[in-house]
C-alpha positions, 0 to 999 in steps of 0.5 A, a space after each residue: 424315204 421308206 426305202 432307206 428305212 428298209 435297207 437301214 434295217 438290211 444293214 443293222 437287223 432291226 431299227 433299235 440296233 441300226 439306230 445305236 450302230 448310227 449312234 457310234 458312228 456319228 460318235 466316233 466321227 465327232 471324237 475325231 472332228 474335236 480332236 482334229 477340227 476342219 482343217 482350214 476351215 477352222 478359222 471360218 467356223 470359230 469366227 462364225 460360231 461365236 458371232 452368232 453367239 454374240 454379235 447377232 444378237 444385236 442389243 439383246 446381248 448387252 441386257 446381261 453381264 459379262 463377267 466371269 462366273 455370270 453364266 454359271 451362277 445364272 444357271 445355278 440358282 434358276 436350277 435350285 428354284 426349279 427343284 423346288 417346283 418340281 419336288 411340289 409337283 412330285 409330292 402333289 402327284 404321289 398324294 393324288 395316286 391316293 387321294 385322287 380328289 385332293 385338287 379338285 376345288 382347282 378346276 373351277 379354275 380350269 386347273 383340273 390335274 391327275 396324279 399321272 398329269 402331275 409326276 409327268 410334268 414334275 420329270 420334266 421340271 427336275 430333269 430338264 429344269 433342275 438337273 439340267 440347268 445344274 449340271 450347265 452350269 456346272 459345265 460352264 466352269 468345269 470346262 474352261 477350267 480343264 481346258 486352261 481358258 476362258 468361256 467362250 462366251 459367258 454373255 450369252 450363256 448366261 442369256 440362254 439361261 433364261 430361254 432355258 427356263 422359258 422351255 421347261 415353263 412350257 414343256 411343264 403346261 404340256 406335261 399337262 395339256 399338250 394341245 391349246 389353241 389347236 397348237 402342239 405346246 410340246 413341239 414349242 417347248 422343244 424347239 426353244 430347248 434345241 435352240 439353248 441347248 444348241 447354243 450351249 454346245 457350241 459354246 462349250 465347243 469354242 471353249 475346247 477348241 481353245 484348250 491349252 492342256 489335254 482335257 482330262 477325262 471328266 472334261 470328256 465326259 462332259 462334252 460327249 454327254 453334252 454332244 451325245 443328246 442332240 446326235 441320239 436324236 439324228 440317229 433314230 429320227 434318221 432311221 425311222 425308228 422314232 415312229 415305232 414304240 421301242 424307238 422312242 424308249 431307245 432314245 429316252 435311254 440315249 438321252 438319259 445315259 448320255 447328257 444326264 449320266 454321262 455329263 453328271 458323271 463328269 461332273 460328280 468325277 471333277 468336284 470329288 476330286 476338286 472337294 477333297 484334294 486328291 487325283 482321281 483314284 483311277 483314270 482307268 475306271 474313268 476312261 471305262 465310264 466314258 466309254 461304257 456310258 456312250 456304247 451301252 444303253 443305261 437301264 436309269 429311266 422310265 419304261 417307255 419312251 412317251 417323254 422322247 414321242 411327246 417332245 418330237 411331237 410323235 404318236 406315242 406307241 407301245 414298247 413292243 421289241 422284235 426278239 432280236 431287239 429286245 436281245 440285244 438292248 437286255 445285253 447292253 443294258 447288262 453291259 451298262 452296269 460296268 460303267 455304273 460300277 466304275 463311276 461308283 468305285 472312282 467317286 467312293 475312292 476319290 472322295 476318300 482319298 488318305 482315309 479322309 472322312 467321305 462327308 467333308 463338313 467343310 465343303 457343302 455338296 460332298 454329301 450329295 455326292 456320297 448319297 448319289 454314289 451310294 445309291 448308284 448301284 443299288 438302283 442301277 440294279 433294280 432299274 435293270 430288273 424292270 427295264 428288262 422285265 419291260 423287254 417282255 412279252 408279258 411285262 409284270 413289273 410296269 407297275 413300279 417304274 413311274 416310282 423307279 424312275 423318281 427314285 433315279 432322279 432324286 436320290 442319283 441325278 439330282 444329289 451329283 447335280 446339286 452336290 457340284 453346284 454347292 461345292 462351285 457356287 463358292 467360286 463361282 459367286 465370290 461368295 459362301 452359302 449363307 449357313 452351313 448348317 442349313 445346308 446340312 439340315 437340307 441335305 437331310 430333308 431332301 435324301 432322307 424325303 427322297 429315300 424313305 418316301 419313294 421306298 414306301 411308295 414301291 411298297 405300295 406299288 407292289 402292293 396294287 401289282 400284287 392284287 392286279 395278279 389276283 385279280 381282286 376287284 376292290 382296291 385295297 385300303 392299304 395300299 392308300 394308306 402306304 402311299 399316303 404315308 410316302 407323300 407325306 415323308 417325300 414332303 421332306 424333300 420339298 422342304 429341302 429343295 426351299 431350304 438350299 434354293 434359300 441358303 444359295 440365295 440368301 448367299 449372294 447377298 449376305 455370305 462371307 466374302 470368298 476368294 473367287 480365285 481359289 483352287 477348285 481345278 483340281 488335281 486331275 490334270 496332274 501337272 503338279 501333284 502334292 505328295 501330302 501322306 506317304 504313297 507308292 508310285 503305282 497310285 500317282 500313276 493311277 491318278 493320271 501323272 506321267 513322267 513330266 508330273 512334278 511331285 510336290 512335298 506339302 509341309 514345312 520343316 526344320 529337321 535336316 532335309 534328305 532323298 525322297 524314297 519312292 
């Protein structure tokens, strides 16, 4: 195998670039394999496919229901729960890194947790558990939507959920302790992840090949962010790259540009569109945010690649890029700001359409939606100053990246999930949030804990950086007293994270009655488009239309009527 390695490397210079060049490859033929199936293995595939996903189960299949909408509110509530576990998890983490002895009456439990321990397990909880369990099952009803079908399989769906949550349990015990009984728990976790995320897959696949429209772009966001995880795995462990430290922070990027930015990109793109009633402002900028998510590196993440080397069961090995390495990822993260300025200006104008105030207080999430565009750019921005920094010889901003990469979850990540599952959970359910105004009081909790407790807490990392580089010995009481400060208002978020997992909950049993049927497919397709202001032609034809769209005058009249002036 070592010889491959090495033309591997002949072929594409080092191992980072041969990976991505795999990467694009592997990419591009599964574009044209969506696009023109297996010819006339087609039929034995699908049929294969969705008896695995049903039939050999066995009776398992019938513990749960399969009605419209099961999977997708499955998915939903579990993630809300998990945003709970993982904000205590973070709050519990930023005190200890001033307080390191707050827990220490636990380990008379055997309970003995670090600061680096606790905001290590609360990524996994909020990436894997939080925003990805929202952004399934945000998928599970996006998908059938756009492609004019049904899932292909809501039972088993909503049974993945459950092995879903079962593997985050586990990857969350060994963010904490990843050895018991002489056992890896990390490789357990991951191979019951790979199983439910395998099993999603295909079932998202069965559903495309089944569309009866052309899926719009958000639908293709979706599923190569969906498809891009698994295949960024195959590139690097196929050359070897996996082993080395700059591997393992390549596919931590991989993953997190592709099945956490790419698919929440389609996502926030879907609702902003579905929420306000107007097309997509641009199907340019969103051909140019699928594109640039999957042949870019996004700088949103940590500095390392310790969470990939630990979930593959590698030995974690320090970035240390070949000058031709660390060249060419600066570039393609630099590049990746296109993509990100993209999704931002298509989400901003989408949302705000006819100059219609951005914060809908009649659809809960697009809020979320506006704090995670708004934030975007900014931390898009400074993740790239530290990522590159990372890059180095001399790395001197490694300091404030574990804060970084919290502030990409909670104020990016973690608003577009949970905003498209507060807007969806209406239709989804068959009923409304319990209270609006909670979910209001909620919003504030979770992005104002966020925002000004992970700024302060940057504060105080610059803080001990600032006397790292002056050599000073002692520690500085202020910087304990600045983190103390920035634990306390992230609490906020927690309380915020109780307060909607409650008010979806409280829902399902006591929320208004909502038509389960009402228009939520937006009007990105553009098979009919409602003329509701006056509006020039370039702007429909931005919006995706074409000549065959149907252009809809919304609004009655008894004036005389007369020609449409375009």
């Amino acid at each position: 195998m070592a010889v491959n390695w090495e033309i591997l490397d002949i072929v594409g210079g080092d191992q980072a670039l041969t990976s991505m060049f795999l990467f694009w490859g592997l990419m591009l033929l599964t574009y044209f394999l969506m696009q023109n199936g297996l010819s006339i293995f087609n039929d034995v595939t699908k049929s294969m496919s969705l008896f695995m996903l049903e039939k050999a189960l066995g009776p398992g299949i019938d513990l749960v229901e399969g009605r419209e909408g099961s999977a997708s509110k499955t998915w939903f509530i579990q993630g809300m729960l998990w945003l709970i576990a993982a904000s205590t998890l973070a709050f519990e983490g930023l005190w200890l890194k001033q307080d390191p002895t707050a827990l220490h009456s636990l380990s008379a439990w055997g309970y003995d947790p670090t600061a680096s321990s606790l905001l290590y397990a609360s990524n996994f909880a909020a990436l894997y558990g939080g925003v990805g369990m929202l952004l399934v099952g945000s998928s599970l009803h996006i998908i059938p939507r756009l492609s004019g079908t049904d899932l292909a399989s809501e039972r088993n769906a909503t049974l993945v959920s459950f092995l879903w949550t079962l593997a985050v349990v586990i990857l969350v015990i060994a963010a904490h302790d990843s050895v018991i009984l002489g056992l890896n728990i990390f490789l357990i976790g991951t191979a019951m992840h790979t199983l439910g995320f395998v099993a999603i897959a295909i079932n998202l696949l069965l559903t495309v090949s089944e569309r009866k429209v052309a899926l719009p772009i958000p639908g293709w966001l979706i599923m190569m962010g969906v498809l891009a995880d698994p295949i960024s795995v195959v590139a690097t462990v196929l050359t070897g790259s996996i082993q080395t430290g700059t591997g393992q922070w390549l596919l931590a990027q991989m993953v997190g540009g592709t099945f956490f930015f790419a698919t929440a990109a389609g996502v926030a793109l879907y609702v902003s569109s579905s929420a306000s009633g107007n097309p997509l402002w641009s199907r340019s900028l969103g051909a140019a945010t699928l594109v640039g998510a999957l042949a870019t590196v996004n700088p949103l993440g940590a500095s390392n690649g310790r969470m990939a080397a630990d979930m593959l069961g590698v030995t974690f090995e320090q970035l240390q890029p070949s000058s031709q390495d660390g060249i060419a990822m600066a570039f393609l993260m630099a590049l990746a700001m296109i993509p990100v300025m993209a999704l931002v200006a298509n989400l901003m104008m989408t949302l705000r359409g006819g100059d219609a105030f951005i914060e809908n207080p009649d659809s809960a999430g697009i809020p979320e939606l506006n704090l995670g565009a708004s934030m975007l750019l900014p931390l898009a921005a400074a993740c790239l100053f530290v990522q590159s920094d990372a890059l180095s010889a001399a790395p001197e901003l490694s300091g404030m990246s574990a804060t970084m990469l919290l502030m990409a979850i909670w104020l990016v990540l973690v608003p577009f999930s949970l905003g498209a599952a507060l807007h969806l959970f209406p239709t989804v359910t068959g009923r409304s949030l319990l209270s609006r105004n909670r979910a209001r009081w909620a919003y504030w909790m979770m992005g104002g804990g966020a925002l000004l407790g992970l700024t302060v807490s940057v504060m105080s990392d610059l803080i001990d950086m600032s006397l790292i580089e002056a050599a000073v010995e002692d520690p500085s009481a202020l910087s304990a007293d600045v983190q103390a400060v920035g634990a306390i208002l992230f609490y906020g978020t927690a309380v915020g994270a109780i307060m909607h997992s409650l008010n979806a909950v409280s829902g399902l049993f006591r929320g208004t009655m909502e038509d389960a049927d009402r228009a939520t497919s937006s009007s990105i397709t553009m098979d009919d488009y409602s003329l509701v202001t006056p509006t020039s032609v370039r702007k429909i034809l931005a919006g995706g239309a074409d000549l065959d769209t149907t252009v809809v005058p919304v609004g009655e009249s008894d004036d005389a009527g007369g020609p449409t002036e375009l």
